[in-house]
N, C-alpha and C positions, 0 to 999 in steps of 0.2 A: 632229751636232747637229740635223741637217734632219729623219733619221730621227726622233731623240726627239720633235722638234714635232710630226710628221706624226701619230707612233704615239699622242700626247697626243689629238691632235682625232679622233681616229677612237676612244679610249681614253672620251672625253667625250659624242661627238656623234651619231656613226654609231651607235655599239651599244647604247647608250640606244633612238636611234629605230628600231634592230632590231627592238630587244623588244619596243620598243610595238607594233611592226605586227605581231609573233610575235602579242602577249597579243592586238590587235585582231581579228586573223586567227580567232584562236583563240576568241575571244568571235561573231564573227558565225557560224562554222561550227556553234557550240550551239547559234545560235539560230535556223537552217537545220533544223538536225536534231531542234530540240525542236520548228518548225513543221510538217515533216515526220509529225513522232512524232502532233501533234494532228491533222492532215488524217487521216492513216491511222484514227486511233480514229473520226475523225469518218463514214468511209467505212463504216466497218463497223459502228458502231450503224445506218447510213444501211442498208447492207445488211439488216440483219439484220431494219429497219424494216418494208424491202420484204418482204422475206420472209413474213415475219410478216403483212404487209396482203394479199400473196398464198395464204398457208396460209387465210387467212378469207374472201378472197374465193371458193375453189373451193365454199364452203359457203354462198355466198348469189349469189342472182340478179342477173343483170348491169345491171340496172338498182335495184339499192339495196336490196336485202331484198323489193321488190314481187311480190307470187305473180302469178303469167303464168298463161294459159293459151294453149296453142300452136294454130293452126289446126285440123291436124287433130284435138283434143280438142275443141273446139267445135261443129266439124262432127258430131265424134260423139254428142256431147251434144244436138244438135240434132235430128240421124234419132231417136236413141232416146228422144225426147222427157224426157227424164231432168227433173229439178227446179231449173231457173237461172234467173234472171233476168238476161237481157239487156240492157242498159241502154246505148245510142246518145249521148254526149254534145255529137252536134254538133250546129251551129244548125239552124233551118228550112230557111233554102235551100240548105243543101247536102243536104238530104234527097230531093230529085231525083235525086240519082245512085242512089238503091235504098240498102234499109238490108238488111244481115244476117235470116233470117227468126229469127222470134221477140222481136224485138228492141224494145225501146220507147225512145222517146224521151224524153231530158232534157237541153233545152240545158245547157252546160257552166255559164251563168252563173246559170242556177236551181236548180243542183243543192243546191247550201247549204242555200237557203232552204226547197228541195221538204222534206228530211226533217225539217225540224222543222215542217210541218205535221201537223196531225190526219191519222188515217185516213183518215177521208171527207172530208176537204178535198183530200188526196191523192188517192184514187178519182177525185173529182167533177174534177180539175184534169187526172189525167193520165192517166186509162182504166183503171188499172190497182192492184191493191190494194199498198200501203204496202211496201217489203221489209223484213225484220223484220233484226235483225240476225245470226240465223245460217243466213239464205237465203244462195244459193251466188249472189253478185252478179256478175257479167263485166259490163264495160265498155270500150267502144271507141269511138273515132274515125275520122277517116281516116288519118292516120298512127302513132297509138298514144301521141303524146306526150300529149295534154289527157288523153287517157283513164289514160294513168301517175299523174301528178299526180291528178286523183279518186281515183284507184284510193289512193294514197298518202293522202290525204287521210282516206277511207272508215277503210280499215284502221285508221288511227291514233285513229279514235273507235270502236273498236269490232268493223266488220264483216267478215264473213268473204266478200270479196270480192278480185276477180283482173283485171289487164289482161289485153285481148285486145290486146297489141305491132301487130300482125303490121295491125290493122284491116281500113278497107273498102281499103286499098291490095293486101293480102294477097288479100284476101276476091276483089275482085274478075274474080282469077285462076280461080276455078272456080264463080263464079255470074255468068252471063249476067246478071242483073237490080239487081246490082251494078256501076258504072261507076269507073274511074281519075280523078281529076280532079286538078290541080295547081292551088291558087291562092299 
C-alpha cells in the first residue's frame, strides 16, 4: 500500500515538474542558440561592413578623400618653379619661424572672407593676384591640420587645391630658414 502512495505522488508531482523543467530547459536552450544564431549574423554583416569600408578606403587618402601633396613634390615644384600657388594659413606671429619659399600668406581666419573679395581688393589686401579656381592651390601650416580643414573647405567649393600634411613641422627638416616650433 506504501508503495502505491509513494508511486501516486511521484505519478502526480515529480513527473509533471520533470517536464516542465525538460520543456523549460528546452525553451531557454532556443533561445541561447537563436541569440547565438543573431550575434553571429550580426558579426558578419559587422565584418563584411569592415571590409567593405577597408576595400574603399585603399582608394582614398587617409585623411578623408583631401588631395596631399607630399614634401618632396613640393620641393619639386618649388626648384622647377612650375605653376602653384602656395598659400601659408597661419597667423602673423608665427610667421617668424620662416615660411616655405614661394609661399604667401593667408591667415586661417580670413581665408573665407579673402576669396570672395574682388580681384583687386585681393591684390591691393594681399600682394598677390586672386587664385582662380583651377590654379594648382597648396596649402599649409605648421602642423598640417588648419591647412586640411581649408584644404577641405576649398575643394568642396570648387578648387583644385591640396594639403601640404607634412607643413612647416616637415619643412623644417631640410630648410634652415624654416624653424620647429610647439605652442
Amino acid at each position: 500500500m506504501a508503495w502505491n502512495w509513494f508511486s501516486f505522488i511521484i505519478g502526480i508531482i515529480v513527473i509533471p515538474v520533470l517536464v516542465a523543467l525538460a520543456f523549460l530547459l528546452l525553451v531557454i536552450y532556443l533561445k541561447i542558440k537563436n541569440n547565438l544564431e543573431v550575434k553571429r549574423r550580426e558579426e558578419r554583416t559587422q565584418k563584411k561592413e569592415i571590409e567593405q569600408a577597408n576595400e574603399e578606403a585603399k582608394y582614398m587618402n587617409p585623411v578623408k578623400d583631401i588631395p596631399i601633396i607630399t614634401r618632396d613634390e613640393l620641393k619639386k615644384s618649388i626648384d622647377e618653379s612650375k605653376n602653384h600657388v602656395l598659400i601659408d594659413v597661419r597667423n602673423e606671429d608665427e610667421l617668424k619661424y620662416g615660411m616655405i619659399p614661394t609661399a604667401k600668406n593667408i591667415p586661417m581666419p580670413e581665408l573665407q572672407t579673402a576669396f570672395e573679395l574682388d580681384d583687386e581688393e585681393f591684390k591691393i589686401k594681399y600682394n598677390f593676384e586672386k587664385p582662380k579656381k583651377t590654379d594648382d592651390l597648396i596649402f599649409y601650416c605648421r602642423s598640417g591640420n588648419r591647412s586640411r580643414e581649408i584644404t577641405r573647405t576649398m575643394v568642396s567649393k570648387g578648387f583644385n587645391a591640396r594639403n601640404y600634411k607634412g607643413s612647416t613641422l616637415e619643412w623644417a627638416e631640410i630648410d634652415d630658414n624654416v624653424k620647429k616650433y610647439y605652442h
